[in-house]
VMD Tcl script that draws the C-alpha trace (Angstrom):
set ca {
  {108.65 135.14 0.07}
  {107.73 136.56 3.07}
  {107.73 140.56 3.96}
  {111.57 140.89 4.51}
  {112.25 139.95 1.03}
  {113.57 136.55 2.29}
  {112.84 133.05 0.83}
  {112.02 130.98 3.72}
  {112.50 127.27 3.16}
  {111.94 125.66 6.49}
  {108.43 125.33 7.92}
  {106.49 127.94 9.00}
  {102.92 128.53 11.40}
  {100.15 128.41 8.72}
  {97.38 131.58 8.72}
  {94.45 128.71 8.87}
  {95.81 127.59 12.29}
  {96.31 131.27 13.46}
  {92.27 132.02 12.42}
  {91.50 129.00 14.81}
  {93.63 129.77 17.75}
  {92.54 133.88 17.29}
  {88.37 132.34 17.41}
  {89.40 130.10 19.89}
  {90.87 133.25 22.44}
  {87.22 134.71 21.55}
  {85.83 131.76 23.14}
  {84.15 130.25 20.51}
  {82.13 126.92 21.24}
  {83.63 125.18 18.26}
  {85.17 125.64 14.80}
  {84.30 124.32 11.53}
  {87.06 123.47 8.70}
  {85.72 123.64 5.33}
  {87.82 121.92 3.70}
  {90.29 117.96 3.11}
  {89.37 116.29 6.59}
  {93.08 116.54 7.15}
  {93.72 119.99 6.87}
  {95.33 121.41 9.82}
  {94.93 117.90 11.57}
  {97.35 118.96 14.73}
  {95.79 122.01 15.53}
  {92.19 120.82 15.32}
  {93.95 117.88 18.01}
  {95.32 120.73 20.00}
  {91.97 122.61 20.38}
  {90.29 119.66 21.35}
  {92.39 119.37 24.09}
  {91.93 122.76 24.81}
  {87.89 123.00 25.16}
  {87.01 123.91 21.63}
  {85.20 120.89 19.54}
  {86.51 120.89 15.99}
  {84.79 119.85 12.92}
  {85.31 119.35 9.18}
  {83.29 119.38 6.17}
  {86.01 116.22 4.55}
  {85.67 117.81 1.35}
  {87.02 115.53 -1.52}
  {88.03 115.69 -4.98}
  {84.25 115.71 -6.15}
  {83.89 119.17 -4.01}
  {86.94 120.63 -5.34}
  {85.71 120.75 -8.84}
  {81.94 120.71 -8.07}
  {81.77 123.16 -4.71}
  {81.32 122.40 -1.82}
  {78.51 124.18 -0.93}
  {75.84 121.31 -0.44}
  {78.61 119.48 2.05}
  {78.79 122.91 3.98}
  {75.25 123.45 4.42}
  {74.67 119.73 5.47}
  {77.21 119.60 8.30}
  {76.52 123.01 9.44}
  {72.71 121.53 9.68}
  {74.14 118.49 11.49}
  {75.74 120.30 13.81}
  {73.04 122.33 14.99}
  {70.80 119.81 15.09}
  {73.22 117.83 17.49}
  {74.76 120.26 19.81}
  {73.91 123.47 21.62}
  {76.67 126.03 20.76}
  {76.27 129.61 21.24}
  {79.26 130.71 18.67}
  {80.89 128.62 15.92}
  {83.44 129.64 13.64}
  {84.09 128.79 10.20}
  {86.96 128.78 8.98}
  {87.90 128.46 4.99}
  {90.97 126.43 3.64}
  {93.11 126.18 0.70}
  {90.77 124.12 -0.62}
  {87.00 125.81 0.07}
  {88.94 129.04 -1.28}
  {90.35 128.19 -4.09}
  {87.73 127.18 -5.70}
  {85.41 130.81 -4.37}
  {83.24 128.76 -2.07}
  {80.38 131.78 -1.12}
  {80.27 130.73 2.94}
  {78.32 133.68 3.55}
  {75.78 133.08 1.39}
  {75.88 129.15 2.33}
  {75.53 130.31 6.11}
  {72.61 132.84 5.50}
  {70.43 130.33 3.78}
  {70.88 127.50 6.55}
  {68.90 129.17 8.88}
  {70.84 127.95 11.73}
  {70.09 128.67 15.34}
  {73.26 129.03 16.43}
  {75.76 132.12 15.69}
  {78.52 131.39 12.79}
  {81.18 133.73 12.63}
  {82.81 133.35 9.28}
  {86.60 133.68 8.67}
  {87.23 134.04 4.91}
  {91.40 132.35 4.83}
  {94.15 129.66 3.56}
  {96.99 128.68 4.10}
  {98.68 130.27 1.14}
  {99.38 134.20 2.64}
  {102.92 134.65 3.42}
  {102.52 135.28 6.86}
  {100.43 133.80 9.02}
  {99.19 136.68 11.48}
  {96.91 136.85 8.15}
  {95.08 134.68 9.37}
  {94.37 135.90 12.58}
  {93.68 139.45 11.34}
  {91.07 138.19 9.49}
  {89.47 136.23 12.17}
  {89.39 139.71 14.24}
  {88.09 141.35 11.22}
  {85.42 138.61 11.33}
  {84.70 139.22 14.87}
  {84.59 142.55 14.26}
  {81.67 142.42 12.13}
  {80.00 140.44 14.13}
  {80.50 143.03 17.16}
  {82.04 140.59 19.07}
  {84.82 142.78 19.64}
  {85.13 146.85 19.24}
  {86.67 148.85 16.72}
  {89.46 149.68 19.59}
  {89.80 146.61 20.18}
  {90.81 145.48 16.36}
  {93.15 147.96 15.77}
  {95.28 147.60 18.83}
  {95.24 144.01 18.05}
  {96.24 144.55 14.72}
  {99.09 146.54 15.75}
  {100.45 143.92 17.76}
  {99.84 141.59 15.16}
  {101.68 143.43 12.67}
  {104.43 144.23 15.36}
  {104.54 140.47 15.76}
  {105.34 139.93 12.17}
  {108.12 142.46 11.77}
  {109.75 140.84 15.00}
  {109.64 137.15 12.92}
  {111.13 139.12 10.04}
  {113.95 140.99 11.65}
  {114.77 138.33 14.28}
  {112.90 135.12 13.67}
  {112.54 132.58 11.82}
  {111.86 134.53 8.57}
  {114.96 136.25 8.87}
  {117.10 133.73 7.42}
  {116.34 131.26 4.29}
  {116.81 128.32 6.62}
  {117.53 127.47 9.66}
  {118.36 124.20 10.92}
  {116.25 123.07 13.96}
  {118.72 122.94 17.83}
  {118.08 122.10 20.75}
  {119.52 124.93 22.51}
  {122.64 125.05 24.99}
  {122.47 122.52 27.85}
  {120.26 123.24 30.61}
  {122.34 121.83 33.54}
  {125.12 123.82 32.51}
  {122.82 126.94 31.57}
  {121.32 126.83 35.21}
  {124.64 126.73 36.82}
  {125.77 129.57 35.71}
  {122.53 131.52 35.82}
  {123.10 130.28 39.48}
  {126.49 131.16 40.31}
  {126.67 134.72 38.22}
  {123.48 135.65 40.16}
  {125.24 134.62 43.22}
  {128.41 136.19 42.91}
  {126.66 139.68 41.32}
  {123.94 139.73 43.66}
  {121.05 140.84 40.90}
  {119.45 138.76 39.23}
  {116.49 140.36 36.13}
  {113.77 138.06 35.06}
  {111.62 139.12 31.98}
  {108.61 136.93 30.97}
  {107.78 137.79 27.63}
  {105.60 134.82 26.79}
  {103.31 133.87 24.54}
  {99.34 133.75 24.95}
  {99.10 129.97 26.86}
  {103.19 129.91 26.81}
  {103.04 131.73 30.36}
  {101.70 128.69 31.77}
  {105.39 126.94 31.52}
  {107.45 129.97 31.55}
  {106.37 131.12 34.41}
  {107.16 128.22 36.28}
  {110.93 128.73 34.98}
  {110.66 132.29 36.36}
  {108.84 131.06 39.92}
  {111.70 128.59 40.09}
  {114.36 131.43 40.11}
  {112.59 132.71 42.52}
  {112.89 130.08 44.32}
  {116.27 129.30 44.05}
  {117.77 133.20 44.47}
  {115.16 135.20 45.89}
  {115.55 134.13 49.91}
  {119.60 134.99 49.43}
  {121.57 138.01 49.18}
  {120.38 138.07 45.39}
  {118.24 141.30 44.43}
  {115.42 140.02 41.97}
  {114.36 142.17 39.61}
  {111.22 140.79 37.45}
  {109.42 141.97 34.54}
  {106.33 140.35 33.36}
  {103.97 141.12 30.44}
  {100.78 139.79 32.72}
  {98.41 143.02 32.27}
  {95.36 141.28 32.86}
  {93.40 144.37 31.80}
  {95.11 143.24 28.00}
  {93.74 141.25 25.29}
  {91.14 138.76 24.20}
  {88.54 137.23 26.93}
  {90.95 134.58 27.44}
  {93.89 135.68 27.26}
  {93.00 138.01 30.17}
  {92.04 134.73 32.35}
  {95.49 132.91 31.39}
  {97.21 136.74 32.97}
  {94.94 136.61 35.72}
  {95.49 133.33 37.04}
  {99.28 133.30 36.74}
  {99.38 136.49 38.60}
  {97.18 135.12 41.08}
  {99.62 131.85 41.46}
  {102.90 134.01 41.75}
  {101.61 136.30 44.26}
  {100.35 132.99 46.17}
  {104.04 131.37 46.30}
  {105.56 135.03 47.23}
  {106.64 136.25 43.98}
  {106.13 140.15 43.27}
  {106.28 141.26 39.85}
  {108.14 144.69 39.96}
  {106.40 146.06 36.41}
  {103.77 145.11 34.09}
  {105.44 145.31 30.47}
  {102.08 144.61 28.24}
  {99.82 141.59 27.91}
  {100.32 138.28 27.09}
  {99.36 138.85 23.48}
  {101.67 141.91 23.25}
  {104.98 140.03 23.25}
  {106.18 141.96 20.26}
  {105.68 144.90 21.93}
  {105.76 144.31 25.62}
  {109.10 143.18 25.04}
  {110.58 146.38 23.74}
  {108.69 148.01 26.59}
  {110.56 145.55 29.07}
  {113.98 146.10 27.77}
  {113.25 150.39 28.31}
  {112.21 149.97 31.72}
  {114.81 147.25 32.50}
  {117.54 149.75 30.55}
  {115.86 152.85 32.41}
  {114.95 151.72 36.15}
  {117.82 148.77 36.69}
  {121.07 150.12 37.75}
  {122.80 147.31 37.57}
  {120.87 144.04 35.81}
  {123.44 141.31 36.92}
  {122.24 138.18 35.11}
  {119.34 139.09 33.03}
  {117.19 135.62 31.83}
  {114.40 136.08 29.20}
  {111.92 133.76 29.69}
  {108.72 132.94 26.29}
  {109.80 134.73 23.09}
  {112.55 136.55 23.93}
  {113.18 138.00 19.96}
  {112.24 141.16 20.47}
  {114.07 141.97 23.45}
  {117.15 143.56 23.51}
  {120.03 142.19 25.22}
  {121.22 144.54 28.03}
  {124.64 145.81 27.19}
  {125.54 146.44 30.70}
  {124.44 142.76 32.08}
  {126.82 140.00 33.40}
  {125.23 137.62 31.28}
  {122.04 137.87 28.54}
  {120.11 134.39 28.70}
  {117.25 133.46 26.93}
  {114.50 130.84 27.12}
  {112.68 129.94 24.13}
  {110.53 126.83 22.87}
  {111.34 126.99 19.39}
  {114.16 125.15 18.02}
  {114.31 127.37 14.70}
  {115.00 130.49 17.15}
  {118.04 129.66 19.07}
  {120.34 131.14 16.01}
  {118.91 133.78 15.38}
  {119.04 134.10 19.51}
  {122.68 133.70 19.25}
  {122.73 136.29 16.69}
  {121.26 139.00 18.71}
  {123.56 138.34 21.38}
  {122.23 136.00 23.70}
  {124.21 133.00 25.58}
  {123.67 130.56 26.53}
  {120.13 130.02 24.83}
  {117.54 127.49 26.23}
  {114.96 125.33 24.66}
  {112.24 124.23 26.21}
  {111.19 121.53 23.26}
  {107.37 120.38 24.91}
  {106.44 123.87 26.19}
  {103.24 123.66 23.99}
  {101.66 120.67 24.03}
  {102.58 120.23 28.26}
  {100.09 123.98 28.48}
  {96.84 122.55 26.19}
  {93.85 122.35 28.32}
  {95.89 123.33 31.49}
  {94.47 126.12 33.98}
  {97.75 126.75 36.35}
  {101.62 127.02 36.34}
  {102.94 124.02 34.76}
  {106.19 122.49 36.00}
  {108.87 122.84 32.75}
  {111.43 120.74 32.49}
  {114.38 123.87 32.93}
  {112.38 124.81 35.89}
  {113.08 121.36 37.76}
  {116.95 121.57 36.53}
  {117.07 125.14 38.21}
  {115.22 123.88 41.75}
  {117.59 120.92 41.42}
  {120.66 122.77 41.21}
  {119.94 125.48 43.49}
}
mol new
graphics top color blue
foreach p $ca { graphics top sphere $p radius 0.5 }
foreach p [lrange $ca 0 end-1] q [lrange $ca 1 end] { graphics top cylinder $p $q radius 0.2 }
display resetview
């Protein structure tokens, strides 16, 4: 069950994986799974890609009725024996928790020379900004991050989860996965509206690493309107004063790019790990400082803002396929899914061309 009382069916992100990408945005060296060397295989892949090694105790069938506590302390040895990482995580499983596995106390008497930052979690809490709370918690401790710090991420966290709830994909008991409207046909008439209007309101509310891709869907609008008799209005949630070390750099360098290729962004809604938030904030300002919207196109997670009453036409851009109904729901049409947006920004350090992006610069 999760929070709003609904019985979600279809699959949902897993707290484990949140704890890892939450240590990961602290800039961990590398992670360690205690726990089934399969456990949270995609993610670990994903990291990899992303600069973070990933490791795994394997734990077997022997460990989950024995402990695993031998198998911790000898890979934990291993590894700092081997490498030369400042920070690793560790990062408990169904498995390792289940059964009470102490990694404190398995940690304190390996007398390691590296730094472990332990992250106490599983995969069975019903929501999985869990996960990540705990990881801050974790960090927290270890005075890796302030007191401040924790509880404004927790709010967002929290906000986050209430969003998934009210709008999501825990707002429903299932929803079957689309692929959105058609993007040809969606850029046409973002296109022609903004044309015959002449305004034309971008909002990037995206994700963390999302802003990579959705950004380039928002420079491509540029682009296409912004040298005609189109007013461009755009919104961004790119504070780069906001959020974990990286997610500051991901702001940073986007804004950088955009003001490089002659896009100015006209307010700063939040950061990039504010979405539940920043996007409220960007439909006020939008609903307070925009006379007249025109076509108004919500580029990342676009849940938890509003569509504008008073626009020509409320688009939004998503990359989940489990969010375009409850998209529809809220009001906004055509919606767009852009199905790769994830694995196309692992590792990446720039704007990445997205495949609605291309459609838009081809049409225009």
């Amino acid at each position: 069950m999760s929070g709003s009382g609904c019985e979600v069916l279809h699959p949902r992100p897993s707290a484990i994986a949140a704890s890892m990408y939450t240590l990961r945005d602290l800039d961990v060296d590398a992670i360690l799974l205690h726990g089934p060397a399969g456990c949270n295989f995609r993610t670990s892949r994903i990291l990899e890609e992303d600069g973070v090694r990933v490791f795994t105790t394997s734990m077997t069938e022997y460990d989950f009725i024995f402990g695993g506590r031998d198998r911790l302390l000898r890979v934990l040895k291993r590894i700092d024996e081997e490498f030369s990482f400042r920070l690793i995580g560790v990062v408990g499983t169904c498995a390792s928790m289940i059964i009470g596995e102490d990694m404190e106390a398995a940690i304190a008497d390996a007398g390691l020379d590296m730094d472990v930052i332990v992250v106490e979690t599983h995969g069975g809490y019903a929501e999985n900004t869990t996960g990540a709370i705990k990881a801050l918690e974790a960090a927290r401790r270890k005075g890796l991050i302030s007191e401040k710090e924790f509880l404004r991420q927790k709010k967002i966290l929290l906000a986050a989860t209430r969003v998934e709830e009210d709008k999501g994909m825990a707002s429903v008991e299932y929803i079957t996965p689309s692929r959105g409207d058609d993007k040809l046909e969606a850029a046409r008439r973002i296109i022609s509206e903004a044309r015959s209007r002449g305004r034309l309101t971008l909002i990037l509310n995206a994700k963390k690493e999302l802003a990579y891709i959705f950004s380039d869907m928002l420079l491509a609008l540029h682009e296409a309107l912004g040298g005609e008799d189109v007013t461009v209005t755009t919104v961004a949630n790119l504070d780069p004063g906001l959020g974990l070390p990286r997610i500051r750099g991901y702001a940073r360098r986007i804004l950088e790019e955009l003001s490089m290729n002659g896009v100015r962004i006209d307010h700063l809604s939040g950061g990039l790990d504010e979405y539940a938030l920043s996007g409220e904030a960007a439909y006020r300002w939008v609903r307070d400082e925009v006379d007249e919207p025109g076509v108004v196109v919500v580029l990342g997670n676009p849940n938890p803002v509003t569509p504008l009453p008073d626009a020509a036409l409320n688009i939004a851009v998503t990359n989940g396929p489990r969010e375009v109904m409850p998209l529809k729901k809220m009001g906004y049409d055509p919606v767009v899914v852009e199905l790769d947006a994830h694995s196309l920004v692992v590792g990446v350090s720039g704007i990445v061309r997205s495949e609605f992006g291309e459609i838009i610069r081809r049409v225009a």
